[in-house]
PDB file of N, CA, C and O in Angstrom:
ATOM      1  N   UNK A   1     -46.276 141.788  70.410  1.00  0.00           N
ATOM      2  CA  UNK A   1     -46.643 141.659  69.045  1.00  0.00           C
ATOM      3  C   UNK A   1     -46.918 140.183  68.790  1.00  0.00           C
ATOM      4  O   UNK A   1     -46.015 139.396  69.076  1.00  0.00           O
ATOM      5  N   UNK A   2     -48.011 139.732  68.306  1.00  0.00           N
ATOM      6  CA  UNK A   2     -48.373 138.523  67.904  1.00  0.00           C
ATOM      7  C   UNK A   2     -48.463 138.456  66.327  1.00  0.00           C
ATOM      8  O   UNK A   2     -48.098 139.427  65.664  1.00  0.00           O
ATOM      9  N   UNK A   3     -48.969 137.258  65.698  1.00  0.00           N
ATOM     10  CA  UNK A   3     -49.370 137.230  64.228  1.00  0.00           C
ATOM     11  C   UNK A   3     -50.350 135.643  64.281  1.00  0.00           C
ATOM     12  O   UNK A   3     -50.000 134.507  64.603  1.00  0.00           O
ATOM     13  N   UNK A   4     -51.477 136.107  63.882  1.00  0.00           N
ATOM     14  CA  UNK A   4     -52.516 134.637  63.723  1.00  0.00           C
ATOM     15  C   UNK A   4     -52.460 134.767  62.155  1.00  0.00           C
ATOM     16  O   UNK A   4     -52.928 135.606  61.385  1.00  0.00           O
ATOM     17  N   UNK A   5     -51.659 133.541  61.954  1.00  0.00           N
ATOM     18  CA  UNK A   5     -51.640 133.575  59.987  1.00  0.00           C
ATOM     19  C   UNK A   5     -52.076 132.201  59.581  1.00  0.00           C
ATOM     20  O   UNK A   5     -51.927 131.398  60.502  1.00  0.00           O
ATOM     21  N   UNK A   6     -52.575 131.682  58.472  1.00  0.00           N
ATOM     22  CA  UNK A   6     -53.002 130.635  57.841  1.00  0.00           C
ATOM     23  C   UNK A   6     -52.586 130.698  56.992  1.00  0.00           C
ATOM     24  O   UNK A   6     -52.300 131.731  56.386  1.00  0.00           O
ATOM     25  N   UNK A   7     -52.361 129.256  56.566  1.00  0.00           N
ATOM     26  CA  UNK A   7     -52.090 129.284  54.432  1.00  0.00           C
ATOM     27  C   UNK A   7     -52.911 127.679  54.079  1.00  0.00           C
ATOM     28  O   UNK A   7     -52.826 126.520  54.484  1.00  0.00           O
ATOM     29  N   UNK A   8     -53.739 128.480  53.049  1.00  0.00           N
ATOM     30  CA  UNK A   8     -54.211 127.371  52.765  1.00  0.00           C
ATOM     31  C   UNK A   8     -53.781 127.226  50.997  1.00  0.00           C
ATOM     32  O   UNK A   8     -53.863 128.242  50.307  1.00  0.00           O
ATOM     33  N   UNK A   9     -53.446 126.246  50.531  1.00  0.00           N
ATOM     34  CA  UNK A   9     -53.160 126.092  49.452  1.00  0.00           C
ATOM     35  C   UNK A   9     -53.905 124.981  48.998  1.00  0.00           C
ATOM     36  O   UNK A   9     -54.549 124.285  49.783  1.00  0.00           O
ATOM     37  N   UNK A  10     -53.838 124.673  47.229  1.00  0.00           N
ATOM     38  CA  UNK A  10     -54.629 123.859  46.347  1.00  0.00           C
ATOM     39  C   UNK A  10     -53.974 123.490  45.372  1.00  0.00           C
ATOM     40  O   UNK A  10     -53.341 124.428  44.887  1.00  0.00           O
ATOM     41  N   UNK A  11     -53.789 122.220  44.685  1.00  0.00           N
ATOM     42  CA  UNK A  11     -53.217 121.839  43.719  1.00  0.00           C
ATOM     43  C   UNK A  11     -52.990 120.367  43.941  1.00  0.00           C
ATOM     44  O   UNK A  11     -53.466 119.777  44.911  1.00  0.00           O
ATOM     45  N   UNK A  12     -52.327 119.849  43.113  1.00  0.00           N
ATOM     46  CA  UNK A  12     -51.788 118.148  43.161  1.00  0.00           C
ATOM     47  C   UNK A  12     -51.015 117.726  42.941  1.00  0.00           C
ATOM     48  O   UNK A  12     -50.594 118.212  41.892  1.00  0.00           O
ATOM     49  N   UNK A  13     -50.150 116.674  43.446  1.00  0.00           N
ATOM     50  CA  UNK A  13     -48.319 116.164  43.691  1.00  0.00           C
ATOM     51  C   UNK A  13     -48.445 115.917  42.190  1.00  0.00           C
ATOM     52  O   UNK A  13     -49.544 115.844  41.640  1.00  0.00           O
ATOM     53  N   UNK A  14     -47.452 115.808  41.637  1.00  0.00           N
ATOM     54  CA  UNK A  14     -46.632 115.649  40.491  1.00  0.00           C
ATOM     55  C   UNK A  14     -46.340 114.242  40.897  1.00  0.00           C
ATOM     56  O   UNK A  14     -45.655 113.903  41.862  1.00  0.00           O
ATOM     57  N   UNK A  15     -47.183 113.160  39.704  1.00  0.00           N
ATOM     58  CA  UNK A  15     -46.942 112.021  39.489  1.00  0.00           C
ATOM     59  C   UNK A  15     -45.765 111.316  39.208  1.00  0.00           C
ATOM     60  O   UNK A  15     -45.319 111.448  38.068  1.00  0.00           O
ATOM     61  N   UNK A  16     -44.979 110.377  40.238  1.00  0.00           N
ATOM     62  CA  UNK A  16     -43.750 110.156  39.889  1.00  0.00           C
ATOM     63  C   UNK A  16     -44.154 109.290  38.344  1.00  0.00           C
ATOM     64  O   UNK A  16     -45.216 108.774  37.997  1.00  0.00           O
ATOM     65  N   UNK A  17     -42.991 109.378  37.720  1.00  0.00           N
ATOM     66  CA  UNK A  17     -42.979 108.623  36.360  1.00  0.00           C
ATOM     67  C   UNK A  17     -42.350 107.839  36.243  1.00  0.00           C
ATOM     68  O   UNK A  17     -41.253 108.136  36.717  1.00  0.00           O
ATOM     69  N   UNK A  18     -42.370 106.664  35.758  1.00  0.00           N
ATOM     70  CA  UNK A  18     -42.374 105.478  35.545  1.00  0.00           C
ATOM     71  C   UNK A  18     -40.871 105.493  34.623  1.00  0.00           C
ATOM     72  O   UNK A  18     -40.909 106.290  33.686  1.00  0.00           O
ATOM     73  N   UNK A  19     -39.815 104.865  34.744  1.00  0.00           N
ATOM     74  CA  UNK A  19     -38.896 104.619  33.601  1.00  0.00           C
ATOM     75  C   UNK A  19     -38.825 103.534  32.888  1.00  0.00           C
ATOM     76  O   UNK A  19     -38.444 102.641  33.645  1.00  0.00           O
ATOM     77  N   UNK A  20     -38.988 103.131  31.837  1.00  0.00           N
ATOM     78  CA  UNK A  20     -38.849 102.132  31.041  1.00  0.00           C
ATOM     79  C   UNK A  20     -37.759 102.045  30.360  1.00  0.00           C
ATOM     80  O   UNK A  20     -37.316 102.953  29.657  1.00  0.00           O
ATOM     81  N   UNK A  21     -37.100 100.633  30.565  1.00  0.00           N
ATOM     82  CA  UNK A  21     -35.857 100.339  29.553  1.00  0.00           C
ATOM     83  C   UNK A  21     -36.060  99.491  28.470  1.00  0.00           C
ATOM     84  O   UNK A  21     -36.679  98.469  28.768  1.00  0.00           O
ATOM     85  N   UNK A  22     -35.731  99.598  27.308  1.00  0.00           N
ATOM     86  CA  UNK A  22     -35.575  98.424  26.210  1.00  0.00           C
ATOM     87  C   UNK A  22     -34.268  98.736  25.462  1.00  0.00           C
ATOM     88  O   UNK A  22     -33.482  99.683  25.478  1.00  0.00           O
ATOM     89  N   UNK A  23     -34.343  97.601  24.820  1.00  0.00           N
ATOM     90  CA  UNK A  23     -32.968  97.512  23.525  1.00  0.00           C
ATOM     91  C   UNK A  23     -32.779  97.664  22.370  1.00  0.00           C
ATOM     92  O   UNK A  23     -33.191  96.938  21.466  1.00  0.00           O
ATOM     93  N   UNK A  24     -31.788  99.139  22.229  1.00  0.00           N
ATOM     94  CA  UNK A  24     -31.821  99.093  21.124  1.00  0.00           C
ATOM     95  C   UNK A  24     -31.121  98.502  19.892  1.00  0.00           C
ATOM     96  O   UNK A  24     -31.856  98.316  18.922  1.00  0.00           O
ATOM     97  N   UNK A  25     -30.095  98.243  19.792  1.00  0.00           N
ATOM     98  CA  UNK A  25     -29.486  96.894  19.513  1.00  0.00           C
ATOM     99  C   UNK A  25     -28.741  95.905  20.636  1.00  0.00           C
ATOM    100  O   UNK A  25     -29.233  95.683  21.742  1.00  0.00           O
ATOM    101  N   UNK A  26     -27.284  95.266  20.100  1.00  0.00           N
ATOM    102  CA  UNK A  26     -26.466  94.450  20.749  1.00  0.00           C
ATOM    103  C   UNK A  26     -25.863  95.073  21.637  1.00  0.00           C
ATOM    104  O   UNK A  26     -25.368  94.336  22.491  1.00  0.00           O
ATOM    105  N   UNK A  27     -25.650  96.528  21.827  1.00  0.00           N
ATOM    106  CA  UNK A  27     -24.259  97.233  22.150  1.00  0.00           C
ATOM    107  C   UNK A  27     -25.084  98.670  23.190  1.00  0.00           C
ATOM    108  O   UNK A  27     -24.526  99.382  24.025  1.00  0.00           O
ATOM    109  N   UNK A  28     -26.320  98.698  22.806  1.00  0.00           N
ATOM    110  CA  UNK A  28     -27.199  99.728  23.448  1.00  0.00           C
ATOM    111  C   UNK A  28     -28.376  99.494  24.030  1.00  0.00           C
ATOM    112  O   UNK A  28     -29.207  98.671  23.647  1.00  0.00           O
ATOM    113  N   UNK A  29     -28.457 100.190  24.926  1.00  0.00           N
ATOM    114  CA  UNK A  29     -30.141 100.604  25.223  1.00  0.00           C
ATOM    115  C   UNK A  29     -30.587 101.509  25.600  1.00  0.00           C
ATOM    116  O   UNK A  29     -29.892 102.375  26.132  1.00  0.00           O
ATOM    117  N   UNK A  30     -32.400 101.674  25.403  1.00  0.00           N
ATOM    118  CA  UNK A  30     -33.131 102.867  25.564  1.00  0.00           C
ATOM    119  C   UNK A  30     -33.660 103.482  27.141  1.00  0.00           C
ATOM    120  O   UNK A  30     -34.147 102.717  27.974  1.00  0.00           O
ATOM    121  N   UNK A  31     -33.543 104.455  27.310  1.00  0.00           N
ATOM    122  CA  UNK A  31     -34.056 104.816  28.726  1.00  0.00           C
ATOM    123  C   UNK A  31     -35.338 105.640  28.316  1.00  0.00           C
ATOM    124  O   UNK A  31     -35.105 106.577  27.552  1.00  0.00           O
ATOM    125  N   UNK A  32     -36.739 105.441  28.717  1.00  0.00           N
ATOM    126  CA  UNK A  32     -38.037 106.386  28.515  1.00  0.00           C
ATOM    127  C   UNK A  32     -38.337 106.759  29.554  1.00  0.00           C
ATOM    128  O   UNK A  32     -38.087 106.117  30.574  1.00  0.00           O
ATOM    129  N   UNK A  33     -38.980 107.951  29.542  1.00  0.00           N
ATOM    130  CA  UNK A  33     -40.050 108.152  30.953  1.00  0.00           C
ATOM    131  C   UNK A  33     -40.540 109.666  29.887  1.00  0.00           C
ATOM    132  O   UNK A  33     -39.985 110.278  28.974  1.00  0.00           O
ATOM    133  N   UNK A  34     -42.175 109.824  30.788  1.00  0.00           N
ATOM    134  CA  UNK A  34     -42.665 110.516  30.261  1.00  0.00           C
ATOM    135  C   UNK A  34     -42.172 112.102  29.895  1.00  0.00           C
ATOM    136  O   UNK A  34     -41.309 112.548  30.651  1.00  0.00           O
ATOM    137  N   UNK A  35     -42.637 112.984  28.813  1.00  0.00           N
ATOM    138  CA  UNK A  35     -42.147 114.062  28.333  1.00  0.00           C
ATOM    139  C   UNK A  35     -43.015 114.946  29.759  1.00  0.00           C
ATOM    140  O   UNK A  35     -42.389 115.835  30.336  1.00  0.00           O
ATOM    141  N   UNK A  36     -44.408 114.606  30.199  1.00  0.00           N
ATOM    142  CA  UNK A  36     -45.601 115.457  31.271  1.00  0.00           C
ATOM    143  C   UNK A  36     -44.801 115.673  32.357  1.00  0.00           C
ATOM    144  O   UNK A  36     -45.004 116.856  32.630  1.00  0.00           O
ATOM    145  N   UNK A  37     -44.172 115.323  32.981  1.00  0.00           N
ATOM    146  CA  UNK A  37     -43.204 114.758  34.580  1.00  0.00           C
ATOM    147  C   UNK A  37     -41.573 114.808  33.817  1.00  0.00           C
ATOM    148  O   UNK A  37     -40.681 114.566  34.629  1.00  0.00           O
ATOM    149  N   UNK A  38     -41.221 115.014  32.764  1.00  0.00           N
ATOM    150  CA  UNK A  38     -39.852 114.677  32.721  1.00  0.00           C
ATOM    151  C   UNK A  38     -38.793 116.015  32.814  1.00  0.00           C
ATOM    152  O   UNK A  38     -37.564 116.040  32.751  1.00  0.00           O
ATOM    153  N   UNK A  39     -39.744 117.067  32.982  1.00  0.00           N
ATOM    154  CA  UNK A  39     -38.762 118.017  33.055  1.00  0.00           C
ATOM    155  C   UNK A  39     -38.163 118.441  34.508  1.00  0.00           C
ATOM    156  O   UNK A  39     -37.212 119.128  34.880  1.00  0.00           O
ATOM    157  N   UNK A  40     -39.212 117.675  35.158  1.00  0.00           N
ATOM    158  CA  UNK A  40     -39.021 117.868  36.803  1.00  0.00           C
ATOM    159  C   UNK A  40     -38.148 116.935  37.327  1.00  0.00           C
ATOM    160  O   UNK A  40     -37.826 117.103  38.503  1.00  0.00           O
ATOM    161  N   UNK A  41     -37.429 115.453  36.392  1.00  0.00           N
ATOM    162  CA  UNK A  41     -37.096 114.879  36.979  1.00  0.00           C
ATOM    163  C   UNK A  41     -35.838 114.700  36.095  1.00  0.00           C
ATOM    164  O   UNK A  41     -35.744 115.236  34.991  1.00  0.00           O
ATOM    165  N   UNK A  42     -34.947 113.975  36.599  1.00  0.00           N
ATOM    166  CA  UNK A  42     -33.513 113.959  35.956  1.00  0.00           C
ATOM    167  C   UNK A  42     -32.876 112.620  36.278  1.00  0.00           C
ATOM    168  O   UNK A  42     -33.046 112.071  37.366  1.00  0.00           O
ATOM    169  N   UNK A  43     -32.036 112.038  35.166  1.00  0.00           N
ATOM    170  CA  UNK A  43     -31.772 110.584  35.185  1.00  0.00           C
ATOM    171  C   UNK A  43     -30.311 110.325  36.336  1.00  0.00           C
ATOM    172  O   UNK A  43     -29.318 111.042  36.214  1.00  0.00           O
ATOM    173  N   UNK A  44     -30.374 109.357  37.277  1.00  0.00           N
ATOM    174  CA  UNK A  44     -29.115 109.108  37.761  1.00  0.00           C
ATOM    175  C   UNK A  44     -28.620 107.716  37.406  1.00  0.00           C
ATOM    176  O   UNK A  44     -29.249 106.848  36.802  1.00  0.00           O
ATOM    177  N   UNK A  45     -27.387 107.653  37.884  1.00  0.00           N
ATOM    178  CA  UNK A  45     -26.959 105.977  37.572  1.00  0.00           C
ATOM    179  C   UNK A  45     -25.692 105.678  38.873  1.00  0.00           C
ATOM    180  O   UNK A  45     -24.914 106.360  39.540  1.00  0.00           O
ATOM    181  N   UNK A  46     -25.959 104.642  38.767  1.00  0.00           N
ATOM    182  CA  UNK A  46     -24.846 103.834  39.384  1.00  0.00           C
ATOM    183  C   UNK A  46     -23.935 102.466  39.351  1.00  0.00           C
ATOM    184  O   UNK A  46     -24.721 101.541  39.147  1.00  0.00           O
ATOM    185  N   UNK A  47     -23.216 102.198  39.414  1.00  0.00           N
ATOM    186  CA  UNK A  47     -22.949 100.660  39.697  1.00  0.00           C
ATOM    187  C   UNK A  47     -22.580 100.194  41.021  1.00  0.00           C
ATOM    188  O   UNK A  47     -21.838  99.236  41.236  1.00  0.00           O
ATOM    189  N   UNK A  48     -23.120 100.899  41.868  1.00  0.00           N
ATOM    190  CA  UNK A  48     -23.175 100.096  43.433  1.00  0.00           C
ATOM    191  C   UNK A  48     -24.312 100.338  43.998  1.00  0.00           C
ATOM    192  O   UNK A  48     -24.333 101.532  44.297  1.00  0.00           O
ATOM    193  N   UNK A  49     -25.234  99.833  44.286  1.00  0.00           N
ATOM    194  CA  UNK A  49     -26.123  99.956  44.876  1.00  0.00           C
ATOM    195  C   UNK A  49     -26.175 100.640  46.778  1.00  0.00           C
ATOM    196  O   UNK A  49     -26.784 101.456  47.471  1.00  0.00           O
ATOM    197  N   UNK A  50     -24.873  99.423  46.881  1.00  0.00           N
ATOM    198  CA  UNK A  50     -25.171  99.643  48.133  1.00  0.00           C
ATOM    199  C   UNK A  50     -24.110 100.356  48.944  1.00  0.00           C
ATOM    200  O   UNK A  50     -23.775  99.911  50.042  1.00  0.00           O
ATOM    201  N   UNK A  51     -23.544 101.510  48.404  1.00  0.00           N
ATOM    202  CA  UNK A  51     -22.724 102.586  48.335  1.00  0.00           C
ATOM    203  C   UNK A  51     -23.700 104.011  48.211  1.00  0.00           C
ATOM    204  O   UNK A  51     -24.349 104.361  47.225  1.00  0.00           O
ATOM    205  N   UNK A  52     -23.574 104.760  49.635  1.00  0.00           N
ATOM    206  CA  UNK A  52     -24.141 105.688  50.042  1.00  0.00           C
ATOM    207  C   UNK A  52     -23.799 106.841  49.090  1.00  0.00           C
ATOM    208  O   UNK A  52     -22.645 107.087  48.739  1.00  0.00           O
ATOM    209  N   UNK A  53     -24.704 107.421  48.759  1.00  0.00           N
ATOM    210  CA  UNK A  53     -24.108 108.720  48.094  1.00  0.00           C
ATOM    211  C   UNK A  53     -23.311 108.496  46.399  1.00  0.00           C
ATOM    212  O   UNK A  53     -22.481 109.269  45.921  1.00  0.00           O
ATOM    213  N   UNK A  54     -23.665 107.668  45.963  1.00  0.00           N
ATOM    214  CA  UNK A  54     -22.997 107.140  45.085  1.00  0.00           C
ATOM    215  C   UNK A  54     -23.704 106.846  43.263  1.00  0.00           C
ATOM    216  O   UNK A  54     -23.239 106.233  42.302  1.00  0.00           O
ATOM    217  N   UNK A  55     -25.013 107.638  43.467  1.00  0.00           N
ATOM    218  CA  UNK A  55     -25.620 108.023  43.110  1.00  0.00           C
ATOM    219  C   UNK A  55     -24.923 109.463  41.888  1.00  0.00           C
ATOM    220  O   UNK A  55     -24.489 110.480  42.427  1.00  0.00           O
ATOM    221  N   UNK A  56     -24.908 109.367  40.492  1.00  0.00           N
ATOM    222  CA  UNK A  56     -24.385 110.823  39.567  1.00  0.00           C
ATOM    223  C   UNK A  56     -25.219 110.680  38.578  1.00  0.00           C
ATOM    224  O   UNK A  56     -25.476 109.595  38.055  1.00  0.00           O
ATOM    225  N   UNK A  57     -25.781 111.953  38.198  1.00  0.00           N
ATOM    226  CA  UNK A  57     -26.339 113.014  36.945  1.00  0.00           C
ATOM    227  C   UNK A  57     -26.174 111.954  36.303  1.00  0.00           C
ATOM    228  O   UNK A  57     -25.594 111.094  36.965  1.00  0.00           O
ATOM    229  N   UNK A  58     -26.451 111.656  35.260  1.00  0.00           N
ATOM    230  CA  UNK A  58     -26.078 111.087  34.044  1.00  0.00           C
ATOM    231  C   UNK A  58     -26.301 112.514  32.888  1.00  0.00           C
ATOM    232  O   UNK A  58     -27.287 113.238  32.749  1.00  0.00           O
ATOM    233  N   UNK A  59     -24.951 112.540  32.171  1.00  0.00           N
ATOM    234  CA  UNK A  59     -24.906 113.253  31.295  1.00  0.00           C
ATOM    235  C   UNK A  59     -25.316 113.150  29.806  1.00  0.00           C
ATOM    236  O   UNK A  59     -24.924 113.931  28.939  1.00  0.00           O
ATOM    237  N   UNK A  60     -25.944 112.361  29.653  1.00  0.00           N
ATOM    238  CA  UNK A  60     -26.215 111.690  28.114  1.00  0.00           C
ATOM    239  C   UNK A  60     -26.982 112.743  27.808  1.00  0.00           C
ATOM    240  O   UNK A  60     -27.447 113.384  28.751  1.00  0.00           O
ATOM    241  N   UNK A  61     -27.223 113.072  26.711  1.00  0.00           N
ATOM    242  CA  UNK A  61     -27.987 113.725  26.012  1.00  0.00           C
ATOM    243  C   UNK A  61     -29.357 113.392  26.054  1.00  0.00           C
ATOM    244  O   UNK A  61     -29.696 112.214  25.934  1.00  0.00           O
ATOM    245  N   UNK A  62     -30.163 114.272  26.208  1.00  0.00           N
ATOM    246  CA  UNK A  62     -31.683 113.844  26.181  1.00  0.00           C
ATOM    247  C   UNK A  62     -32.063 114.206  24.785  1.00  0.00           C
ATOM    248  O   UNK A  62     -31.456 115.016  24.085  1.00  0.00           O
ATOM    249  N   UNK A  63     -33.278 113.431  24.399  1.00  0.00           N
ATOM    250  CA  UNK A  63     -34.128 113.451  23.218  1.00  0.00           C
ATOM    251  C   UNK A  63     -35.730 113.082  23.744  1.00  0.00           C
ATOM    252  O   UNK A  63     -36.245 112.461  24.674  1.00  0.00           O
ATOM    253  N   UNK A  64     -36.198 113.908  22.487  1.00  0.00           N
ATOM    254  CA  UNK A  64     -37.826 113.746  23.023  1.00  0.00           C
ATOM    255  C   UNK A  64     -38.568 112.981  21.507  1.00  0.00           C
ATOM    256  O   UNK A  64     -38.381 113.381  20.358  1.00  0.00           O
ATOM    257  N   UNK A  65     -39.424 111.805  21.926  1.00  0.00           N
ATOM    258  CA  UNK A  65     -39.577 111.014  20.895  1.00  0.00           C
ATOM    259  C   UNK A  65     -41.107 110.877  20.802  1.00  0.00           C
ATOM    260  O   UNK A  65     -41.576 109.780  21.103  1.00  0.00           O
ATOM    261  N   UNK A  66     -41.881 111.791  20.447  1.00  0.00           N
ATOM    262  CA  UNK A  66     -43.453 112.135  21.274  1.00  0.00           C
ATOM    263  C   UNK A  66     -43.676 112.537  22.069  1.00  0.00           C
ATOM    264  O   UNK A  66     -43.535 113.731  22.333  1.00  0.00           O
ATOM    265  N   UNK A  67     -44.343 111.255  23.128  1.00  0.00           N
ATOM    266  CA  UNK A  67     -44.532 112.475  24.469  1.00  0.00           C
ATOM    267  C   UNK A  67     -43.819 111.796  25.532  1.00  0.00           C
ATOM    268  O   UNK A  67     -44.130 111.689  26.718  1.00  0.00           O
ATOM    269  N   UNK A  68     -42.669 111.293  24.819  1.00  0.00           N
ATOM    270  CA  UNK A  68     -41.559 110.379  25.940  1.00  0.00           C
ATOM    271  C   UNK A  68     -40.165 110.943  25.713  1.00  0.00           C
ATOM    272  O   UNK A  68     -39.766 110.947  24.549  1.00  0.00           O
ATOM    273  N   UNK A  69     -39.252 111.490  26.810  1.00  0.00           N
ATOM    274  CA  UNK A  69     -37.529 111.520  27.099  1.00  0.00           C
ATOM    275  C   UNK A  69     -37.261 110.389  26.787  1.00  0.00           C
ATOM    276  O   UNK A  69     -37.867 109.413  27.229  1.00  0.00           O
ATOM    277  N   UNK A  70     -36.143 110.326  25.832  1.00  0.00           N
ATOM    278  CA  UNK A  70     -35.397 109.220  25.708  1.00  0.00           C
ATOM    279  C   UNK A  70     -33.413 109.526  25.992  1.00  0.00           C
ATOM    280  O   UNK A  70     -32.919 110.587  25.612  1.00  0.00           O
ATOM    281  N   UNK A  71     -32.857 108.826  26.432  1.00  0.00           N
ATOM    282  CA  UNK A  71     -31.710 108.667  26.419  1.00  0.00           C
ATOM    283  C   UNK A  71     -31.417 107.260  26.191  1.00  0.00           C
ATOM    284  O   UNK A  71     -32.110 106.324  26.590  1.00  0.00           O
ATOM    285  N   UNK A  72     -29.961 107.151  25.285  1.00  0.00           N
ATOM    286  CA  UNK A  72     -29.587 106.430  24.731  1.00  0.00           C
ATOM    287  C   UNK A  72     -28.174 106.178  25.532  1.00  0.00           C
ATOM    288  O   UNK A  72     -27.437 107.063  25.966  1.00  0.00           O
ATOM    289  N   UNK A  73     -27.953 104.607  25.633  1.00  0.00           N
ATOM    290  CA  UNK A  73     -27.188 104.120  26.800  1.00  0.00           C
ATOM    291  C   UNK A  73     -26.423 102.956  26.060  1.00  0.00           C
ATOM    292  O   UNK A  73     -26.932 102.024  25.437  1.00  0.00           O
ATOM    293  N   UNK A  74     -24.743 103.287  26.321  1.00  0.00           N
ATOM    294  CA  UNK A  74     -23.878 102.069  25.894  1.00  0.00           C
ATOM    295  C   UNK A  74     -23.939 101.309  26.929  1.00  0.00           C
ATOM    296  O   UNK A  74     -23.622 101.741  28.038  1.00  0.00           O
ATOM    297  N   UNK A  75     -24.441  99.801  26.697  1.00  0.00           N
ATOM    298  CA  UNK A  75     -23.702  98.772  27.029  1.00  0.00           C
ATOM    299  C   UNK A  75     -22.760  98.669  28.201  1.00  0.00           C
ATOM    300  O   UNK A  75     -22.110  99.713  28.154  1.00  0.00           O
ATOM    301  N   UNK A  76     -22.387  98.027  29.127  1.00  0.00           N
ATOM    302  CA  UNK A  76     -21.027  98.155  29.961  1.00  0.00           C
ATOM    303  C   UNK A  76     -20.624  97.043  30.335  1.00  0.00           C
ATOM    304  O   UNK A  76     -21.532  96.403  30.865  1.00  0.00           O
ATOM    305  N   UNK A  77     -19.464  96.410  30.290  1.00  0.00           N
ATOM    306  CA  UNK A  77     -19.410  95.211  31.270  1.00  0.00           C
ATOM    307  C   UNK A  77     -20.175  95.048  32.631  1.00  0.00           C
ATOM    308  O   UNK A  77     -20.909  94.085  32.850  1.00  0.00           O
ATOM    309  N   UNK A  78     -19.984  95.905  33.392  1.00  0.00           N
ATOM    310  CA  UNK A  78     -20.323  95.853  34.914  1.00  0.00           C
ATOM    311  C   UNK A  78     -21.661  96.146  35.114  1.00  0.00           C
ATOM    312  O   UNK A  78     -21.834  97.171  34.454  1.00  0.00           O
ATOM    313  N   UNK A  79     -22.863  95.800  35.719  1.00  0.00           N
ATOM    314  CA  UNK A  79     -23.821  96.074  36.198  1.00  0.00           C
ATOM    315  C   UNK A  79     -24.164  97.395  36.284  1.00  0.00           C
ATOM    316  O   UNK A  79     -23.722  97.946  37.292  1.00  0.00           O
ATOM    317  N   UNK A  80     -25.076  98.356  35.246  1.00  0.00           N
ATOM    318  CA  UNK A  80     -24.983  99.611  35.646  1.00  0.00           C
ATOM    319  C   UNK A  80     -26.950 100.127  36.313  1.00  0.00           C
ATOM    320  O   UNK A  80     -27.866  99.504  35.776  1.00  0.00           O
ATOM    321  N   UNK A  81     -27.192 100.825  37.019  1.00  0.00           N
ATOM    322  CA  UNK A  81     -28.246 100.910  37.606  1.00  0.00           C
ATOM    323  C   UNK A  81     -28.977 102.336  37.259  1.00  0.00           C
ATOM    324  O   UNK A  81     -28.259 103.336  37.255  1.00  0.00           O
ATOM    325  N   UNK A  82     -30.044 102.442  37.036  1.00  0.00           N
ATOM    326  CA  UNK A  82     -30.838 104.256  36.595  1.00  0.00           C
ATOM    327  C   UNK A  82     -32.204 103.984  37.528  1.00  0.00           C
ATOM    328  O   UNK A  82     -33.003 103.066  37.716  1.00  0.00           O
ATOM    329  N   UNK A  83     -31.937 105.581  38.074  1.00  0.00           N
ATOM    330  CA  UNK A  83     -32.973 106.394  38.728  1.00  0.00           C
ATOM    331  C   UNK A  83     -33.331 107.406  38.196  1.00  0.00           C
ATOM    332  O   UNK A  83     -32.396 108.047  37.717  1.00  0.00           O
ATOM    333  N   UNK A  84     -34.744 108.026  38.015  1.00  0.00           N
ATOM    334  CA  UNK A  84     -35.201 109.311  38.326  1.00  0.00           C
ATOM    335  C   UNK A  84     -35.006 110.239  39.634  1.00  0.00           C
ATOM    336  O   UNK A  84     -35.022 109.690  40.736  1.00  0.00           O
ATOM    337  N   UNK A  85     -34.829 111.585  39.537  1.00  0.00           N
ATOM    338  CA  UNK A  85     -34.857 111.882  40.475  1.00  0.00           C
ATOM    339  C   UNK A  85     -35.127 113.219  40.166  1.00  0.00           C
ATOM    340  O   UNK A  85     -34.814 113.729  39.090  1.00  0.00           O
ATOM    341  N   UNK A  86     -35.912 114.020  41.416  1.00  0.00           N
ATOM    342  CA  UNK A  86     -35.984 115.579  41.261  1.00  0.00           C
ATOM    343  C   UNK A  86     -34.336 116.354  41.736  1.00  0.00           C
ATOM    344  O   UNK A  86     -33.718 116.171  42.785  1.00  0.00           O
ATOM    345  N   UNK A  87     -34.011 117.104  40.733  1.00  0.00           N
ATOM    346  CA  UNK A  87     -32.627 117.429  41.004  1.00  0.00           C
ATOM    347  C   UNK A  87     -32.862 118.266  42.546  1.00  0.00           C
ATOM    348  O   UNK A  87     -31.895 118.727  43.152  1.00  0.00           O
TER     349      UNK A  87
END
């Protein structure tokens, strides 16, 4: 028993999206990335970079402010770091 199979498929990668940070006051700031790409992708954070696996969800609440995700971010003493990522 043999099988000669092909697959040909069509379509286009899903543009990674860009995150933008600004401030929203003294004590906060804003996290954006687009609403087109944002449902595919999900915010992480860290404060070590160079700690394997060390990488978590961020749980903040999302909001949509046009056609941009926003999450809203306290402040921290320590160096804190954000990624996108496809879960």
């Amino acid at each position: 028993m043999g099988f000669d199979m092909e697959l040909i498929g069509t379509g286009y990668p899903i543009p990674l999206p860009s995150l933008s940070i600004g401030r929203v006051d003294e004590n906060r700031i804003a996290l954006n990335w687009p609403l087109s790409s944002g449902s595919s992708f999900w915010l992480y954070s860290t404060t070590n970079l160079s700690a394997t696996g060390s990488w978590t969800l961020d749980t903040a609440s999302l909001q949509t402010n046009g056609d941009q995700i926003t999450v809203t971010q306290a402040l921290h003493a320590n160096a804190e770091f954000f990624r996108l990522q496809q879960p």
